[in-house]
C-alpha positions as CSV (number, residue, x, y, z in Angstrom):
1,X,-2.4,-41.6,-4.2
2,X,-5.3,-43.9,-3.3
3,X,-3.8,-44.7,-0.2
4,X,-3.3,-41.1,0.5
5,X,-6.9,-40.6,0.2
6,X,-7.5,-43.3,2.2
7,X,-5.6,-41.6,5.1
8,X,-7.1,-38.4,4.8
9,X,-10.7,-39.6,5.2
10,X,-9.4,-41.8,8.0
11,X,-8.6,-38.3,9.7
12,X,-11.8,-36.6,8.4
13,X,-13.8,-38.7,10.2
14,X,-12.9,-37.9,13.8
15,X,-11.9,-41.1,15.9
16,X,-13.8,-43.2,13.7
17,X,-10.3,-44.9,12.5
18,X,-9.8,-47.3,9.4
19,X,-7.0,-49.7,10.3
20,X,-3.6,-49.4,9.3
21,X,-2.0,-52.7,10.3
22,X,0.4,-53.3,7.5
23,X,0.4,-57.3,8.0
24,X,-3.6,-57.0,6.9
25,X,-3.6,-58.6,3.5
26,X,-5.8,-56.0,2.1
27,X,-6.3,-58.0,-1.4
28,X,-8.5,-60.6,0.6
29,X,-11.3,-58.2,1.1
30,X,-13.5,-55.8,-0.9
31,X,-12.3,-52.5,-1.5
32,X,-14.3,-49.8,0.5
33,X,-15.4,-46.9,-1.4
34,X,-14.3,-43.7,-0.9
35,X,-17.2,-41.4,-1.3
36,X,-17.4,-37.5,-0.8
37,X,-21.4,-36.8,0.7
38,X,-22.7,-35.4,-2.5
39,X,-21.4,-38.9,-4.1
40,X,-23.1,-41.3,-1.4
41,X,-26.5,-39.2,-1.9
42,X,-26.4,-39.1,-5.1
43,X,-26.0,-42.7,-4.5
44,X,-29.2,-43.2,-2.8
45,X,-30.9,-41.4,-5.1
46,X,-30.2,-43.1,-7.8
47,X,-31.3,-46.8,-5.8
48,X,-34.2,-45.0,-5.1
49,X,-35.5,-43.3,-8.7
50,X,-34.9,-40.1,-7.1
51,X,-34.2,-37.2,-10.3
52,X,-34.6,-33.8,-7.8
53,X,-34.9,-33.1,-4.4
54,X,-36.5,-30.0,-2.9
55,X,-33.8,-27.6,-1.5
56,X,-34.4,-27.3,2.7
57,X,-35.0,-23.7,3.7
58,X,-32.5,-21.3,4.8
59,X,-31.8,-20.5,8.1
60,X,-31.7,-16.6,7.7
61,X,-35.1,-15.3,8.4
62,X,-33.7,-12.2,6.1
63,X,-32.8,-15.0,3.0
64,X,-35.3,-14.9,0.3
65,X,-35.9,-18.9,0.5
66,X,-35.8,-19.2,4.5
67,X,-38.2,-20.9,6.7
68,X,-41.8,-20.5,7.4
69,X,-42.2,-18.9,11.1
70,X,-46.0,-18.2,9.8
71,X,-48.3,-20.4,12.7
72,X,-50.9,-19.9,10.2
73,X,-48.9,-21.8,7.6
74,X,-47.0,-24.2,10.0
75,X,-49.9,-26.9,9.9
76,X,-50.5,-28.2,6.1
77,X,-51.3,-31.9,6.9
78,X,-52.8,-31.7,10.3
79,X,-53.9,-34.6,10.8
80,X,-51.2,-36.9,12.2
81,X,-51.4,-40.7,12.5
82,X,-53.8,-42.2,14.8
83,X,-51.4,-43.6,17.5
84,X,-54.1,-46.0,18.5
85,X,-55.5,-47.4,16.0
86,X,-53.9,-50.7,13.9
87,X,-53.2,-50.6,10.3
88,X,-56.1,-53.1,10.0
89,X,-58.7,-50.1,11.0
90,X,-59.2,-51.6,14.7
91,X,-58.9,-49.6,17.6
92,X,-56.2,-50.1,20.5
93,X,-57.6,-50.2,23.7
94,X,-55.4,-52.4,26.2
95,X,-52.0,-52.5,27.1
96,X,-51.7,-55.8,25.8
97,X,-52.9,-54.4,22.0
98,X,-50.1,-52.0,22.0
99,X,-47.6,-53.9,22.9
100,X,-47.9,-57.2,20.0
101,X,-49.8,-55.4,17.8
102,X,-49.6,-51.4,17.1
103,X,-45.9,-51.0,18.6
104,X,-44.7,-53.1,16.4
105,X,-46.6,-51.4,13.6
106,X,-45.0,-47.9,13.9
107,X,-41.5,-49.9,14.7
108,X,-41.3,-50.9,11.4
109,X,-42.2,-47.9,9.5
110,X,-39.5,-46.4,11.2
111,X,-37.0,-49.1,10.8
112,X,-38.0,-49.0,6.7
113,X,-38.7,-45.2,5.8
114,X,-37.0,-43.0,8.8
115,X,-33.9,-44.5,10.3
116,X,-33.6,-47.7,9.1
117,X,-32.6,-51.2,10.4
118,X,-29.8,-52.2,12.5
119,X,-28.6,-55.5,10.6
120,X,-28.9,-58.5,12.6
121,X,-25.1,-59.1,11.8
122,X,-23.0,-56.6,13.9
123,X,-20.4,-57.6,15.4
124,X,-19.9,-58.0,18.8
125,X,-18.4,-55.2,20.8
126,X,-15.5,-56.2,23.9
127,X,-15.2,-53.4,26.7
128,X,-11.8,-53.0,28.0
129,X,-11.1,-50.8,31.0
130,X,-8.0,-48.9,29.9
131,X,-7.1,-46.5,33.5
132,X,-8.9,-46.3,36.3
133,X,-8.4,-43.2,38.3
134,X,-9.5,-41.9,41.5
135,X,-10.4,-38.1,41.3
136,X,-12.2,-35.6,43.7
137,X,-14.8,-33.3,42.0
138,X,-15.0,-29.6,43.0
139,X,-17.1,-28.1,44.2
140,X,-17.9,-30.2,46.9
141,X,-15.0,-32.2,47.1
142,X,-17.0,-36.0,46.1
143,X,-14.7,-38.5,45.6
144,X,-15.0,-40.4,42.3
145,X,-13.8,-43.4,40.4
146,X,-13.3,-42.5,37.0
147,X,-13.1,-45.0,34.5
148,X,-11.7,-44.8,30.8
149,X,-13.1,-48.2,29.0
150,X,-13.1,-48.8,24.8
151,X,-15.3,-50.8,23.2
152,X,-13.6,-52.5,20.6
153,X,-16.2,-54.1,17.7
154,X,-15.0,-57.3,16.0
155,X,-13.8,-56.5,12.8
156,X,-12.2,-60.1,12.1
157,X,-14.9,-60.2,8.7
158,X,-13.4,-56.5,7.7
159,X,-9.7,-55.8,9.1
160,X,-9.5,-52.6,6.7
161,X,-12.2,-50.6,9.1
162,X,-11.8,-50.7,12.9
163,X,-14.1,-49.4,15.1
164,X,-13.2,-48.4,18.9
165,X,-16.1,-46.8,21.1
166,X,-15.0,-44.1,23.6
167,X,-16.4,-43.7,27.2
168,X,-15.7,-42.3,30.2
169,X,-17.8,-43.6,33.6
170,X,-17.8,-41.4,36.5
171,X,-19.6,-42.6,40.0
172,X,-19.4,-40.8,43.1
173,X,-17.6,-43.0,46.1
174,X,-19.1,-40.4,49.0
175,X,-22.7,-42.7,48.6
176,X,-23.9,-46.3,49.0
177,X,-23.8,-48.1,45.6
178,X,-24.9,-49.1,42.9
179,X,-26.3,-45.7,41.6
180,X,-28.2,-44.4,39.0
181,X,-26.3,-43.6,35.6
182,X,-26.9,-40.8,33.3
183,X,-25.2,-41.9,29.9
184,X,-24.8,-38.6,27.5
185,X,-23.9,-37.8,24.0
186,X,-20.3,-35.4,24.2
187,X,-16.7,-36.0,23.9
188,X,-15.2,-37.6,26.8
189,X,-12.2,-36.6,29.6
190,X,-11.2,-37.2,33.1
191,X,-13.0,-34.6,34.8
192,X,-10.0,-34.1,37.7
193,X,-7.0,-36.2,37.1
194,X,-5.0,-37.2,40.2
195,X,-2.0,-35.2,40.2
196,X,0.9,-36.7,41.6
197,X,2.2,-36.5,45.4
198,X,5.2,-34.0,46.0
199,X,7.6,-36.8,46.4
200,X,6.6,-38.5,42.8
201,X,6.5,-35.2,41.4
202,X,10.1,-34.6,42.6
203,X,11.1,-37.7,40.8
204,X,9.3,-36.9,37.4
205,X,11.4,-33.3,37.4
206,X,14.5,-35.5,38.2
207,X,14.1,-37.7,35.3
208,X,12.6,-34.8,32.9
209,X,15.7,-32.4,33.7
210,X,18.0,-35.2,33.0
211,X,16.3,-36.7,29.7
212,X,16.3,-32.9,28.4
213,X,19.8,-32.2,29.4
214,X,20.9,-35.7,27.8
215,X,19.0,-34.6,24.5
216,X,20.5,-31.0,24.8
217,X,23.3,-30.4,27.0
218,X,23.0,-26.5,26.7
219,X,19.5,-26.7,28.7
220,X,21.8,-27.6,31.8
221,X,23.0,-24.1,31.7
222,X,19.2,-23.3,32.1
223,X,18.8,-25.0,34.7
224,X,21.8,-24.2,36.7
225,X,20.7,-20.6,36.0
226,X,16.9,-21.3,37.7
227,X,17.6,-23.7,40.2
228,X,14.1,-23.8,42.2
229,X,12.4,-24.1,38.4
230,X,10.2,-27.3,37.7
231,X,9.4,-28.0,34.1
232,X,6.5,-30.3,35.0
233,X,4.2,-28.2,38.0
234,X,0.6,-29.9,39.1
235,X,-2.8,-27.6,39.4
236,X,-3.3,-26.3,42.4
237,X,-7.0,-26.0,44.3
238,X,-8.0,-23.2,46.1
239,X,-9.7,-24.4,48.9
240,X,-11.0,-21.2,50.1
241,X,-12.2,-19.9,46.8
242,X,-15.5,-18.5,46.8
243,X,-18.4,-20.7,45.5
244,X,-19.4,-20.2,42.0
245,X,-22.2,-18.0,41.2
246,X,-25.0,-20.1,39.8
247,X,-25.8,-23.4,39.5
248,X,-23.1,-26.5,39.0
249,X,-22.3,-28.2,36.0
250,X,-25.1,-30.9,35.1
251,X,-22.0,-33.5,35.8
252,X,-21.8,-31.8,39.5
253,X,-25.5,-31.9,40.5
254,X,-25.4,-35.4,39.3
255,X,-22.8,-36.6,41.3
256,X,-24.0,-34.2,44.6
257,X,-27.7,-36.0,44.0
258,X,-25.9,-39.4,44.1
259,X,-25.3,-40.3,40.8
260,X,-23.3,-41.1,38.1
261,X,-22.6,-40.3,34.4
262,X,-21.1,-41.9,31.5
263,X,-19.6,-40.0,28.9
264,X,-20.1,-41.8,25.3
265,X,-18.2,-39.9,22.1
266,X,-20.8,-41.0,19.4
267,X,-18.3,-39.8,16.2
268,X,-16.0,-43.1,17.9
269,X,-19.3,-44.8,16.0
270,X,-20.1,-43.3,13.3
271,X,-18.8,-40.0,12.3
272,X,-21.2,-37.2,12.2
273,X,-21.2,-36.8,8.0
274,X,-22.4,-38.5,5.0
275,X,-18.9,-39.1,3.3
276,X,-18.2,-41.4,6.3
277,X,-20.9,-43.6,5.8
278,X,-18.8,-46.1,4.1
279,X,-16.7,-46.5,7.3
280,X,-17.8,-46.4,11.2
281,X,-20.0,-49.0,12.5
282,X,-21.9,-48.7,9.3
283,X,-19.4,-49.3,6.8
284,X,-18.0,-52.0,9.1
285,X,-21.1,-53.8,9.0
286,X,-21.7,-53.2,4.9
287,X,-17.7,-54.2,4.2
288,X,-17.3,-50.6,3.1
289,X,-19.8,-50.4,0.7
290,X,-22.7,-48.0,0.3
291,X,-25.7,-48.3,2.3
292,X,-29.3,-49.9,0.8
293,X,-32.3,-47.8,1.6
294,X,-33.5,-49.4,4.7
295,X,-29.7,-49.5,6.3
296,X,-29.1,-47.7,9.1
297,X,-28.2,-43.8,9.3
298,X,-26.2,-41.9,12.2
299,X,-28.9,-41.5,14.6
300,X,-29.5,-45.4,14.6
301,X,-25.8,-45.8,14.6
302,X,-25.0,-43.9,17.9
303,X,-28.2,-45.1,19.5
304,X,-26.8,-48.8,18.7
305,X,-23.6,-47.5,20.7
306,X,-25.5,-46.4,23.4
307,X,-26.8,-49.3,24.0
308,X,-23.6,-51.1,23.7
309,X,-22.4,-49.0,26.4
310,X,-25.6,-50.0,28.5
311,X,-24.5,-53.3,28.0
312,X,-21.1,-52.6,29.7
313,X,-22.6,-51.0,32.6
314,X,-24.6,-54.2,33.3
315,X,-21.4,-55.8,33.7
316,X,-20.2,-53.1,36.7
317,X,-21.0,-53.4,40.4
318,X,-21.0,-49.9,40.9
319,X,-23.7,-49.1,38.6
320,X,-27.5,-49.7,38.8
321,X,-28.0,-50.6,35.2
322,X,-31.8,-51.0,35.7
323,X,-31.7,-47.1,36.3
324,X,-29.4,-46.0,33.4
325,X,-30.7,-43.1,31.4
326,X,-29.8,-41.6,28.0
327,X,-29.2,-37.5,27.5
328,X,-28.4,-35.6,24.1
329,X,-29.0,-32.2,23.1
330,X,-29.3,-30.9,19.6
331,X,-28.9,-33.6,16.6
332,X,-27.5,-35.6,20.1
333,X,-30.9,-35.1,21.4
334,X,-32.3,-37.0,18.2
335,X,-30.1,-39.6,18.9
336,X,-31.1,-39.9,22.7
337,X,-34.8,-39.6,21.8
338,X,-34.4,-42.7,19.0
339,X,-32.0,-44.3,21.5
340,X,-35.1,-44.4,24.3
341,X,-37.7,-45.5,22.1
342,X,-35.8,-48.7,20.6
343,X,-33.8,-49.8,23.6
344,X,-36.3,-50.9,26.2
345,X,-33.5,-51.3,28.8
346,X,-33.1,-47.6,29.0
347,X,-35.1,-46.3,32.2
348,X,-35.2,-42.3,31.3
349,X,-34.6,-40.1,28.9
350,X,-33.4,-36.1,29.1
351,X,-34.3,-35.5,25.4
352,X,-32.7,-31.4,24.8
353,X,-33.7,-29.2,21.9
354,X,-33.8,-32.3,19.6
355,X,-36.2,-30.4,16.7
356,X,-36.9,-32.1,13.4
357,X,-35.7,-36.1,13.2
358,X,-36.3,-36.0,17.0
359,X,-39.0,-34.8,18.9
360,X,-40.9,-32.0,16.6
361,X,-43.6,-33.4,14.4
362,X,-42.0,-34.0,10.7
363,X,-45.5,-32.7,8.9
364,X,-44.8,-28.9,10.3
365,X,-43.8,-26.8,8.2
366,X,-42.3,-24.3,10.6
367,X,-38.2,-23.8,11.0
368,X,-36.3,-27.1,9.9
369,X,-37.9,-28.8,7.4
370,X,-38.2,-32.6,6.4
371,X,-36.1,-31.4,2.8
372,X,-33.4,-30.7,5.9
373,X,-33.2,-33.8,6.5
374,X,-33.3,-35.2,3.6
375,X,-31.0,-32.2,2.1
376,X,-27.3,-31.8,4.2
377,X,-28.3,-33.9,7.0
378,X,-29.4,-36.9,5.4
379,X,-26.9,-39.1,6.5
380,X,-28.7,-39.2,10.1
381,X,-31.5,-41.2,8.5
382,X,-32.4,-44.3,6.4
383,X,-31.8,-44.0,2.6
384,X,-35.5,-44.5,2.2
385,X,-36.3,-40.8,4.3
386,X,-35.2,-39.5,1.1
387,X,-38.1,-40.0,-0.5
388,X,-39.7,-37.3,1.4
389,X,-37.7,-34.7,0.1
390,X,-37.8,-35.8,-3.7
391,X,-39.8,-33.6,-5.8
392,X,-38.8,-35.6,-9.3
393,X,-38.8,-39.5,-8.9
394,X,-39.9,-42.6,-10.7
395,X,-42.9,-42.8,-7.7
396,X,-43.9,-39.1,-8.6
397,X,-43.1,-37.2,-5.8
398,X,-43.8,-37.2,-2.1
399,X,-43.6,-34.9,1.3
400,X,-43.7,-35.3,5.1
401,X,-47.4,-35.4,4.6
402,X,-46.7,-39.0,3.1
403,X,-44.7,-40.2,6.0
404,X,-46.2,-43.5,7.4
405,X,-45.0,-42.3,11.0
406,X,-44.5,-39.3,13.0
407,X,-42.9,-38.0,16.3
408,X,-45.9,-38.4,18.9
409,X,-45.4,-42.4,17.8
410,X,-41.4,-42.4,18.8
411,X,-42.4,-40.7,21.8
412,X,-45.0,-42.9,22.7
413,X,-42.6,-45.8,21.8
414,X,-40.6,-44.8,25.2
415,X,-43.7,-45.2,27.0
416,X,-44.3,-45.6,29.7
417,X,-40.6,-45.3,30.8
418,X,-39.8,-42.0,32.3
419,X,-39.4,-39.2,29.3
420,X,-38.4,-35.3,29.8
421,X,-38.4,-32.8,27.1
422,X,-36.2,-29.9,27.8
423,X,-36.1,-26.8,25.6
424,X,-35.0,-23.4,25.3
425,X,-36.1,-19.7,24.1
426,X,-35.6,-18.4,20.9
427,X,-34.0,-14.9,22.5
428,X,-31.0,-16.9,24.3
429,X,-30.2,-19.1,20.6
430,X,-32.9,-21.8,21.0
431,X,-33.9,-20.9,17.6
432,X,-37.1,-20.9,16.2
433,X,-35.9,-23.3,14.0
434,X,-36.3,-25.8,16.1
435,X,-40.5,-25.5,16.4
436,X,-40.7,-25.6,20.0
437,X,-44.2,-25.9,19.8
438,X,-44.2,-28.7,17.3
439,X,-42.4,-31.1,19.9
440,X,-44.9,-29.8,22.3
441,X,-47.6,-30.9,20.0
442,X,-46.1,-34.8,19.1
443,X,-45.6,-34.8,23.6
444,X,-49.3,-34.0,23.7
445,X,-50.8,-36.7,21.3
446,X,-47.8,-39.2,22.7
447,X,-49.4,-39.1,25.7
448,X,-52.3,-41.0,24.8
449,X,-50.1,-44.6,25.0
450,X,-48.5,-43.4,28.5
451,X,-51.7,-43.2,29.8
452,X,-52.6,-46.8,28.3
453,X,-49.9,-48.3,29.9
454,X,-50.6,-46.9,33.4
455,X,-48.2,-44.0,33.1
456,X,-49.1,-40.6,33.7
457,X,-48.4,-38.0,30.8
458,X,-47.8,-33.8,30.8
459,X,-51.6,-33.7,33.0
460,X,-53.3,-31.9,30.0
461,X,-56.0,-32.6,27.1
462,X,-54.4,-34.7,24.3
463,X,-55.8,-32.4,21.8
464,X,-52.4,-31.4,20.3
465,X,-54.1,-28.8,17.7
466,X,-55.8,-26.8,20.9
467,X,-53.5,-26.9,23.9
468,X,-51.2,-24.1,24.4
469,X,-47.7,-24.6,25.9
470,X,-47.0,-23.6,29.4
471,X,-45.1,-20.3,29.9
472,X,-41.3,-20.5,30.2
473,X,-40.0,-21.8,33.5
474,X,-42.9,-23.6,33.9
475,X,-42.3,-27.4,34.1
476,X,-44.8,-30.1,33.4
477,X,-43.2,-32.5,35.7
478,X,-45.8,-34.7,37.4
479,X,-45.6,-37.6,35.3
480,X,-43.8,-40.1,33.6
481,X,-43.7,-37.8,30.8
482,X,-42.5,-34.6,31.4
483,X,-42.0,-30.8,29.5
484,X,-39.9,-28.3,30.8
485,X,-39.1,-25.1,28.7
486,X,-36.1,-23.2,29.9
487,X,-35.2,-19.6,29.4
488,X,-31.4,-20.1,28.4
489,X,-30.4,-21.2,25.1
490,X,-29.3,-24.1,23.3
491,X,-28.8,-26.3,25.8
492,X,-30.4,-28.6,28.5
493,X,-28.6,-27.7,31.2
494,X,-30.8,-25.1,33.0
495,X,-33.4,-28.1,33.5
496,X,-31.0,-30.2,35.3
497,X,-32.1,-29.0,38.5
498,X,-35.5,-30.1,38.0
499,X,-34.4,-32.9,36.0
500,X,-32.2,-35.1,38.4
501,X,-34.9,-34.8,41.5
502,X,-38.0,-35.8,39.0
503,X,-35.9,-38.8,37.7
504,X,-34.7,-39.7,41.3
505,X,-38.4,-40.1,42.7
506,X,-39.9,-41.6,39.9
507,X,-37.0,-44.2,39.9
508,X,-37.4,-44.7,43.6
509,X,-33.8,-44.0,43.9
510,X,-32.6,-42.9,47.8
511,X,-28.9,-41.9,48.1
512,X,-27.1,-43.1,51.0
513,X,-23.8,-42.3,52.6
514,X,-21.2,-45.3,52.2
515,X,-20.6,-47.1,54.9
């Protein structure tokens, strides 16, 4: 029975796989646990002294317990940390200051109380290019190389979890390399397969026919009944097919504007729940155990992987890996947000409609709340974020007013690399519940530290409780940090227009035919 649980959570967890070699001795090694999400939490909470946590809101405006949309309300604790000034009381006033004394500061309050500590003993990930494939991309017919590669993490210490990260590179052939890469947070595919010439595809109906008729001798009847009939038919382009209406896929305009993208699947890391916290990356790492408080929750997880990935693309001639950036929307725009600030080698960040955990400032109280996080999505962060949320503990209680950090100061950790904020309206499902304006508020007060390191911010005061965001459609795009609210919905994809060319001059990129 155990071992039938063991399979099941196996599949629950996406690709996320536990291994199933039956030659692995599994008496050598600790057992894993096998945890349900409730059991893990409850886990934490109990390491931590934690008796009751506040329930988040709901997300029905209608339900009697839902969020506060109330501005007037939305501000309890106003006064968020002073991004420049040191623990010590002294005020940071050079480049130099931030850089050994207050970034390291807010670094570690983030690593201890919100998303806790990659441990210095992961194992080391080898990339292996599985197919390589040569596609053309409509429209606009751009040649491609496409490139399937794993990342296979070393689980010599743990044989009983095994850990594969999924990617898929694409880079346009039509322009002088290496390019820029766009890495994003989604679920990788091939985005136009070869198909096969007429000749080969002759020989795979051959061969089909006669395995099926060898299996089933009644299907030569079929056959011989339909003799121009092909079981296996390619997809067929129509050349002279009008051009879509709109604009092209954010894939498309990347590879038209001379770059490339790399698809990363980020539950191939860590699955996206807390009963899988015991395997992925992080159970890998903890030998299937639960997590201590300041261990590492999704968000690090799949910004760990992402940097992984970027350490791949170093290795590949037809990539610019000093001009690799990181995209996510949603919870995937947390992860691209936390991924920027704590991997330096990242050039540029598309950060969409990443809300509370991500971009918004944790001390609103407007839409998602800090007891959401710490409620059914408290697997993305440290065990420690808990405490935030509990309203019955040994240490009394505590609230996002407590927090040590907020979001201006993982902002202004990307500084002064190149950082856009794309979001949504409300009316198209960019919901409220995201507090728009709270992520405008933490890009304001961020902006302090771009300035400080010669970077140029959204070109506004950096009084976040006074400045007004821009109407919709209109971008704040002449800097190194950069806003953009859209008037589509969930999704980043209406700012990719403005996006790629903003990215491409501040990167001093120029695309070039091939030769």
């Amino acid at each position: 029975m155990k071992k039938f649980i063991f399979f099941l959570l196996a599949a629950s967890i996406n690709h996320v796989a536990l291994a199933q070699d039956s030659k692995i001795d599994s008496s050598k090694y600790p057992p894993f646990k096998i945890f349900t999400a409730q059991q893990d939490q409850e886990n934490m909470m109990q390491q931590l002294g934690i008796k009751v946590l506040r329930p988040g809101p709901s997300g029905n405006p209608s339900a009697p317990d839902h969020a506060n949309y109330d501005t007037t309300k939305a501000d309890p604790c106003p006064q968020i940390p002073d991004i420049l000034t040191a623990k010590n009381g002294k005020k940071i006033t050079t480049a130099d200051m931030w850089w050994k004394v207050r970034r390291p500061e807010i670094i570690e309050d983030y690593e201890r109380e919100v998303y806790g500590r990659i441990p210095h003993n992961v194992p080391k990930v080898t990339w292996t290019v599985k197919v390589v494939d040569r596609e053309f991309i409509f429209p606009g017919f751009i040649p491609v190389v496409a490139k399937q590669i794993v990342g296979h993490v070393d689980n010599r210490e743990y044989p009983l979890i095994n850990v594969d990260i999924k990617m898929i590179l694409v880079v346009p052939m039509n322009v002088k390399g290496p390019v820029p890469v766009l890495m994003m947070f989604g679920f990788p595919s091939f985005p136009s397969p070869a198909q096969p010439s007429a000749d080969d595809m002759e020989t795979l109906n051959t061969t089909f026919k006669d395995v099926m008729i060898k299996t089933n001798p009644a299907v030569k009847n079929i056959f011989d009944k339909y003799p121009a009939y092909s079981p296996i038919t390619k997809s067929s382009i129509n050349f002279f097919a009008p051009p879509p209406v709109g604009d092209a896929p954010p894939t498309g305009q990347l590879l038209a504007a001379g770059w490339g993208y790399l698809t990363i699947d980020p539950t191939s890391i860590q699955a996206d729940n807390g009963a899988g916290l015991t395997v992925g990356i992080i159970g890998l790492v903890n030998k299937g155990q639960p997590r201590k408080p300041d261990d590492w929750g999704a968000l690090r997880a799949w910004s760990w992987g992402a940097a992984r990935a970027l350490d791949y693309l170093e290795t590949d001639s037809l990539v610019d890996a000093k001009k690799v950036g990181i995209e996510g929307v949603s919870r995937y725009g947390k992860a691209a947000l936390v991924t920027l600030a704590f991997e330096p080698r990242f050039a540029v960040g598309l950060i969409g409609s990443s809300g509370k955990g991500g971009a918004t400032l944790l001390r609103r109280n407007f839409g998602e709340a800090v007891e959401s996080l710490t409620g059914g999505e408290y697997y993305w962060m440290a065990g420690n974020f808990l405490k935030y949320g509990a309203s019955e503990a040994s240490f009394g209680s505590k609230t996002g007013c407590d927090l040590p950090v907020d979001s201006h100061e993982l902002i202004a950790l990307c500084a002064p690399r190149l950082t856009f904020f794309s979001y949504g309206v409300p009316e198209k499902g960019d919901a409220n519940w995201l507090d728009h304006r709270g992520s405008y508020m933490a890009t304001i007060a961020a902006g302090t530290v771009f300035k400080l390191l010669g970077a140029k911010d959204l070109g506004v005061s950096n009084d976040y409780m006074k400045e007004k965001m821009p109407p919709v459609n209109t971008g704040l795009l002449d800097g190194q940090l950069a806003w953009r609210q859209h008037d589509g919905g969930h999704t980043d994809a209406p700012n990719f227009k403005y996006f790629i060319p903003w990215a491409t001059r501040f990167l001093n990129y120029e695309k070039k035919p091939a030769q």
